[in-house]
C-alpha positions as CSV (number, residue, x, y, z in Angstrom):
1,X,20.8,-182.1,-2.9
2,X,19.9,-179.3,-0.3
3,X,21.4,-179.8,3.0
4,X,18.6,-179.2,5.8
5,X,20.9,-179.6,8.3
6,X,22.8,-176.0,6.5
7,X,19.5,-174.7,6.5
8,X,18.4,-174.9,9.7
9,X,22.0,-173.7,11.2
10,X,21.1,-170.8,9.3
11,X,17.3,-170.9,10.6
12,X,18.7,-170.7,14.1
13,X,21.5,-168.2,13.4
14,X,18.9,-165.5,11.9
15,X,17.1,-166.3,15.2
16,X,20.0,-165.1,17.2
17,X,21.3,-162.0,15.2
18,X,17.6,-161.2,15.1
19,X,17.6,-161.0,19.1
20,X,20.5,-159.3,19.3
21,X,19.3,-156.5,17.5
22,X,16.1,-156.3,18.8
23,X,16.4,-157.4,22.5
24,X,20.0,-155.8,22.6
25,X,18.6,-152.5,23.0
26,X,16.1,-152.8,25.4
27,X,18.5,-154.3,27.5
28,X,20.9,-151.6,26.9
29,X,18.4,-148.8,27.9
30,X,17.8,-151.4,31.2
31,X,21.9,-151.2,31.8
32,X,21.8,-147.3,31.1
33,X,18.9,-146.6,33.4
34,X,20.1,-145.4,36.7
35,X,22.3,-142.6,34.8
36,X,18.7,-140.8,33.5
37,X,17.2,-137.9,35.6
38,X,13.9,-139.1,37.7
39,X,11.1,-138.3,36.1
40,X,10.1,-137.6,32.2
41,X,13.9,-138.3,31.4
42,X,13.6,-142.0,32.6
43,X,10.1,-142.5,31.6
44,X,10.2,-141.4,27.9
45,X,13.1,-144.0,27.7
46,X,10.8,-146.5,29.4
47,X,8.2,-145.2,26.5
48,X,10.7,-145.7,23.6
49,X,10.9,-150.0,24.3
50,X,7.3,-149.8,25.5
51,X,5.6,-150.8,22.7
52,X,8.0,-153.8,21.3
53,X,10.3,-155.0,24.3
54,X,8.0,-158.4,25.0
55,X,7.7,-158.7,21.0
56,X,11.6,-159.1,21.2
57,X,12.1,-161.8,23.2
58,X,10.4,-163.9,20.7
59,X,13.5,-164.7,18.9
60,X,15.4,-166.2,22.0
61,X,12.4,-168.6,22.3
62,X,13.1,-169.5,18.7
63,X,16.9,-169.8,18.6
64,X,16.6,-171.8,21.5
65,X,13.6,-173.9,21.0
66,X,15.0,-174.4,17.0
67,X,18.5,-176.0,18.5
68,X,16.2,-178.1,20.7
69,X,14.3,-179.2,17.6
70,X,17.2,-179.4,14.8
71,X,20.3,-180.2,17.3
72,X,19.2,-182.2,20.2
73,X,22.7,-183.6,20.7
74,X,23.7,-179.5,21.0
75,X,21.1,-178.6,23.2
76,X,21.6,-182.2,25.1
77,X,25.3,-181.0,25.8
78,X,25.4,-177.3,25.8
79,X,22.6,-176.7,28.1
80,X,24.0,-178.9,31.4
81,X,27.3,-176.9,30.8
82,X,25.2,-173.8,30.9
83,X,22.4,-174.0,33.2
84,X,24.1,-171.6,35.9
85,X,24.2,-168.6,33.5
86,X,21.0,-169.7,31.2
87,X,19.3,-169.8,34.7
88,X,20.4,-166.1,35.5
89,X,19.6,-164.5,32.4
90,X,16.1,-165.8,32.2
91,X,15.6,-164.9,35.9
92,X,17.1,-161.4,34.8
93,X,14.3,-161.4,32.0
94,X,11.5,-162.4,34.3
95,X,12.6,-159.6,37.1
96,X,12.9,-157.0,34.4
97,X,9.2,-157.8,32.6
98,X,7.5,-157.7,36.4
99,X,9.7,-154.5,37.0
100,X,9.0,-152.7,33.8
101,X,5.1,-152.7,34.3
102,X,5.0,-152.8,38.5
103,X,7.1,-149.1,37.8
104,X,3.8,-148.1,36.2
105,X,1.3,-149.4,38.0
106,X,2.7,-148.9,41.8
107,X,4.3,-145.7,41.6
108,X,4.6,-145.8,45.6
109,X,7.5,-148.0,44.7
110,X,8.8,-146.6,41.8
111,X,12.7,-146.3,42.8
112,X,12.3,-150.0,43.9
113,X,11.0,-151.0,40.4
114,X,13.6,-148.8,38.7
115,X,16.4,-150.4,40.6
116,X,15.2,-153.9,39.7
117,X,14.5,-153.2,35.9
118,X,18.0,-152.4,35.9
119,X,19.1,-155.3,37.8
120,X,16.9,-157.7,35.5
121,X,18.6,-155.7,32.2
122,X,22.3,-156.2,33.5
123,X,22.1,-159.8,34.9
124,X,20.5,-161.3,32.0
125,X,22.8,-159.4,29.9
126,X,26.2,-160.4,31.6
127,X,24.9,-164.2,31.9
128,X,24.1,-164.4,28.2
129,X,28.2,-162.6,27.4
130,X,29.1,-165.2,30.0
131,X,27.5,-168.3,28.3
132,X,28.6,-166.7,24.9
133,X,32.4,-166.7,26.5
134,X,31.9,-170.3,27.9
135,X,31.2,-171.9,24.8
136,X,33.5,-170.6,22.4
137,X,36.5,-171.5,25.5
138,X,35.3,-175.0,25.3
139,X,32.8,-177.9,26.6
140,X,34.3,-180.6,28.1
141,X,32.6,-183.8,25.7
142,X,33.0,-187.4,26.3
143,X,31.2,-189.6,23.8
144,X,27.9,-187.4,23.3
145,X,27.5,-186.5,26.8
146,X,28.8,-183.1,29.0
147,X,31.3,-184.4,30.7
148,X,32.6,-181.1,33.0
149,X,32.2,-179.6,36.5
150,X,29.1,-177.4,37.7
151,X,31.8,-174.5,37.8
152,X,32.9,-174.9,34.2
153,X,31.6,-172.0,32.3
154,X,33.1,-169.7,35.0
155,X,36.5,-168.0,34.4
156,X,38.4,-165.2,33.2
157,X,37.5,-165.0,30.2
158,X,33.8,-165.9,30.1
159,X,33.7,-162.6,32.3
160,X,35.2,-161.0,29.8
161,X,32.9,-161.5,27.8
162,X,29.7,-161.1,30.0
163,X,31.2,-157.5,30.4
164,X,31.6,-157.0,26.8
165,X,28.1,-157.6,25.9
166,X,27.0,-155.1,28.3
167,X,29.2,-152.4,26.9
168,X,27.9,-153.4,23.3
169,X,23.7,-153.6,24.8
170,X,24.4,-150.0,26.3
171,X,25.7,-148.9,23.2
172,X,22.7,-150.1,21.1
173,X,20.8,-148.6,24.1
174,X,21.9,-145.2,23.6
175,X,21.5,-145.1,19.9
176,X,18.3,-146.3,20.3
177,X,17.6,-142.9,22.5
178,X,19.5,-140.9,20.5
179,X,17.0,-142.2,17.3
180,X,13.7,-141.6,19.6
181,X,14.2,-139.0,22.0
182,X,14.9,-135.3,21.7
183,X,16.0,-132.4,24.0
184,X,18.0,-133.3,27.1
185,X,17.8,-137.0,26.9
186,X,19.2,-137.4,23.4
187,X,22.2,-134.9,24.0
188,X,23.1,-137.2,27.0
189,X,22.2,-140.5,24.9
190,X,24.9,-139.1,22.2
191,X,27.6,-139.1,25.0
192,X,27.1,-141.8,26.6
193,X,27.3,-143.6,22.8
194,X,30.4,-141.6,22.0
195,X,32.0,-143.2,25.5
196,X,30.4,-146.7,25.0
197,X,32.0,-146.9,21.3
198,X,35.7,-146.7,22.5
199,X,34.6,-149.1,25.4
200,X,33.2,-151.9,22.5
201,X,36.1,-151.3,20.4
202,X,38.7,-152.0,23.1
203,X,36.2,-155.1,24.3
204,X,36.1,-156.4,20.9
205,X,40.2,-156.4,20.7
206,X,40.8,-157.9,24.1
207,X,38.3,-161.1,23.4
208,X,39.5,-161.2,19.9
209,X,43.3,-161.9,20.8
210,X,42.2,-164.1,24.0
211,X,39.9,-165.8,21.5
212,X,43.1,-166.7,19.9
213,X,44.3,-168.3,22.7
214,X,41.7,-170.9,23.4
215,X,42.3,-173.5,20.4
216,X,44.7,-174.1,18.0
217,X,41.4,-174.0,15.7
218,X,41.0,-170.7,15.9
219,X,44.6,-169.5,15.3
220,X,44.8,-171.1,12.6
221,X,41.4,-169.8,11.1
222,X,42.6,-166.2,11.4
223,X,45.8,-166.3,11.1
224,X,47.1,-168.8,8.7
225,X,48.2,-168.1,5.1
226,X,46.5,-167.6,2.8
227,X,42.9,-167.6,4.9
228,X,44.3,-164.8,6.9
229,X,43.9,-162.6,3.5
230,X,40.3,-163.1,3.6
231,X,39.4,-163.1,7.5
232,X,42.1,-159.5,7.6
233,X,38.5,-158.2,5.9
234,X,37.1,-158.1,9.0
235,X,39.3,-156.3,11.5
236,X,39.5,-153.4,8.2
237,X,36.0,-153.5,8.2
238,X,35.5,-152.7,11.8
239,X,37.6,-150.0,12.0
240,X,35.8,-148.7,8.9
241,X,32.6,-149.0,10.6
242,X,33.3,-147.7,14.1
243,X,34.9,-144.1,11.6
244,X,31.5,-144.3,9.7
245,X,29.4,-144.3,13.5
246,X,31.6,-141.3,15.3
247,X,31.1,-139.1,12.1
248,X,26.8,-140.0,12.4
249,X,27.7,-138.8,15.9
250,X,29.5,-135.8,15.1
251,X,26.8,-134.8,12.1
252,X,23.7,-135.5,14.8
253,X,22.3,-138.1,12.9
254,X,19.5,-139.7,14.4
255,X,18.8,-143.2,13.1
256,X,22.8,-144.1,11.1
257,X,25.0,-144.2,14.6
258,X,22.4,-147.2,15.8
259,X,22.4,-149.0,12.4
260,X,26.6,-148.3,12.3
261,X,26.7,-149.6,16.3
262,X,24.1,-153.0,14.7
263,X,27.2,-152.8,11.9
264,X,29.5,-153.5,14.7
265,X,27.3,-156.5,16.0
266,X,27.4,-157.8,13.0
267,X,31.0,-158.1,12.7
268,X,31.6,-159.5,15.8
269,X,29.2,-162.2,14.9
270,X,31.0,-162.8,11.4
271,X,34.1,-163.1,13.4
272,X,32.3,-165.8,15.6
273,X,31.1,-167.8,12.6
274,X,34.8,-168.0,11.1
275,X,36.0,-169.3,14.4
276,X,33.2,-172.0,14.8
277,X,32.3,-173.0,11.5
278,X,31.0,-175.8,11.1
279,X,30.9,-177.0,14.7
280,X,27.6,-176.3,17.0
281,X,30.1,-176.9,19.8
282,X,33.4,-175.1,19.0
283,X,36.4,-178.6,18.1
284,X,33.7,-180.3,19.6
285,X,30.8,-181.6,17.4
286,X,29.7,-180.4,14.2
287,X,26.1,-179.2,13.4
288,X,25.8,-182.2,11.0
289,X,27.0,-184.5,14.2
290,X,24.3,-182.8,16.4
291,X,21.4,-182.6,13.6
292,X,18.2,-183.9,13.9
293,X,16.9,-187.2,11.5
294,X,16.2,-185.8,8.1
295,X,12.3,-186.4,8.6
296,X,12.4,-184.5,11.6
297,X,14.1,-181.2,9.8
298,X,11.9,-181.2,6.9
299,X,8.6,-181.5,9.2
300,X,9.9,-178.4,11.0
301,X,11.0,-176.7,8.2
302,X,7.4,-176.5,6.7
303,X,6.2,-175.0,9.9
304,X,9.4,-172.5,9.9
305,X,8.8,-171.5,6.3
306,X,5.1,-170.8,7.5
307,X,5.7,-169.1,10.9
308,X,9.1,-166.8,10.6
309,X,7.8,-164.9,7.3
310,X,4.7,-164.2,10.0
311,X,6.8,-163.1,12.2
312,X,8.9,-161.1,10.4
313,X,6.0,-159.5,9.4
314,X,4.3,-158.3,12.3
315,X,7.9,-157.7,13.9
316,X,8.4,-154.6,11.0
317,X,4.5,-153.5,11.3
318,X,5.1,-152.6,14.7
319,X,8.6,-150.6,14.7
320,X,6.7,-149.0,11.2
321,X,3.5,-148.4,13.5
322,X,5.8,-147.0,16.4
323,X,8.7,-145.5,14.3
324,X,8.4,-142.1,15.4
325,X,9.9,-139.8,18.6
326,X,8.8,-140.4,22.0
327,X,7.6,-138.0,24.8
328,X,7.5,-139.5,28.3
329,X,3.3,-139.3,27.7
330,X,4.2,-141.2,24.8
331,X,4.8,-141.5,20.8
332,X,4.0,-138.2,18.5
């Protein structure tokens, strides 16, 4: 018999990497913005996300609306424990949208709109690390309730990770620039990626060990024998990857370091899955626990089979449609 409740994790999950490699960018060009010359420099990496950052965004809505939908209990939980940093990011998101088309259309206050574009890109950003960092340390359940403090999701290391994800967004942001610019702005896109890789691999090491630290769960998923045989795959993996992206680097490739930097991402979240697996709340509830009435997931399921192919779709028409270089008057 298929399990729904399987499928629809994995529904959800697509939903997320699919952000993170699409929205991750856009925000990383936000974090990086202040650090481009005034003028064409800035505006040509405005021109680059242009055409697909709203487009982007779609896949939050769906991760978040699917764990509504196929994990009430989750969502139920999870969100009280996280309204503080869920509240920030999308705030972040709104004051980023208003800022990246007020920059256009009320250039009087351009420098204002600038400032809060990058504002919008690092505080949504460093609340979704935050909440990331929050929920792998623990929710605080009693019966199938939140049962914590307002204050909860805060401490040392759900800051660690908030910072972490904006290291890793910048990166994606500069390989995004060095894959669409030219001239200037792609020589200073290429350092800037060269930095932010050593930053990402020393902010993957330092959550990875604290990770270790936070339940006896996940010791014993990485480090016991003979799993740790298997999960040992990963670390080998990410140091091959993060060799593969510095020689793209060195050999000026355009597109490879920002598919080698998504490599990285995807790592990371393999590493996350083999922590959590099978819980929706990490030693908390598992995503058969939180799933929705059978029914209820194949109802949705019909309209997911119909509407994520669509999506998919029109997602790849337009990065095909806009897949060339970019000019600050616009693609050529």
């Amino acid at each position: 018999m298929i399990d729904l409740t399987v499928i629809w994790a994995s529904i959800i999950g697509f939903a997320i990497i699919a952000y993170v490699v699409m929205d991750g960018f856009d925000l990383g060009i936000g974090i990086l913005f202040p650090f481009f010359k005034v003028g064409k420099d800035r505006d040509t990496a405005m021109n680059s996300i242009a055409p697909v950052w709203d487009g982007n965004e779609t896949w939050l809505v769906m991760g978040v609306g699917g764990l509504l939908a196929a994990f009430p209990l989750a969502y139920a939980i999870i969100l009280p424990a996280l309204y503080a940093p869920m509240i920030a990011m999308l705030l972040g998101l709104v004051f980023r949208g208003v800022a990246f088309e007020f920059r256009w259309r009320d250039p009087a206050h351009r420098e204002l709109w600038d400032r809060a574009f990058t504002l919008g890109s690092f505080i949504a950003t460093f609340a979704q690390g935050i909440a990331l960092g929050a929920l792998l340390q623990g929710i605080t359940v009693e019966g199938r309730s939140y049962a914590g403090g307002w204050w909860e999701w805060l401490s040392p290391f759900s800051i660690l990770t908030g910072f972490g994800l904006v290291v890793g967004y910048a990166l994606l942001g500069a390989c995004w620039l060095n894959w669409k610019t030219e001239g200037a702005l792609q020589r200073q896109a290429v350092t800037y990626a060269g930095r932010l890789g050593i930053s990402l691999l020393l902010m993957i090491g330092l959550i990875s060990l604290a990770t270790l630290t936070l339940e006896a769960q996940y010791y014993l998923r990485w480090l016991s024998y003979p799993g740790v045989l298997a999960t040992a795959i990963v670390p080998i993996a990410t140091i091959a990857v993060t060799f593969l992206f510095y020689r793209s680097l060195r050999r000026t490739k355009d597109a490879q370091p920002f598919f080698w930097a998504l490599a990285l991402f995807g790592l990371c979240l393999v590493g996350l899955g083999i922590s959590i697996w099978p819980n929706v709340i990490p030693a908390r509830v598992t995503i058969w626990e939180a799933a929705a009435p059978h029914r209820s997931q194949v109802f949705m399921l019909i309209g997911a089979s119909i509407m994520v192919p669509i999506i998919v779709a029109y997602t790849a028409w337009s990065y095909w449609v806009f897949r060339g270089k970019v000019g600050h008057d616009g693609y050529h």
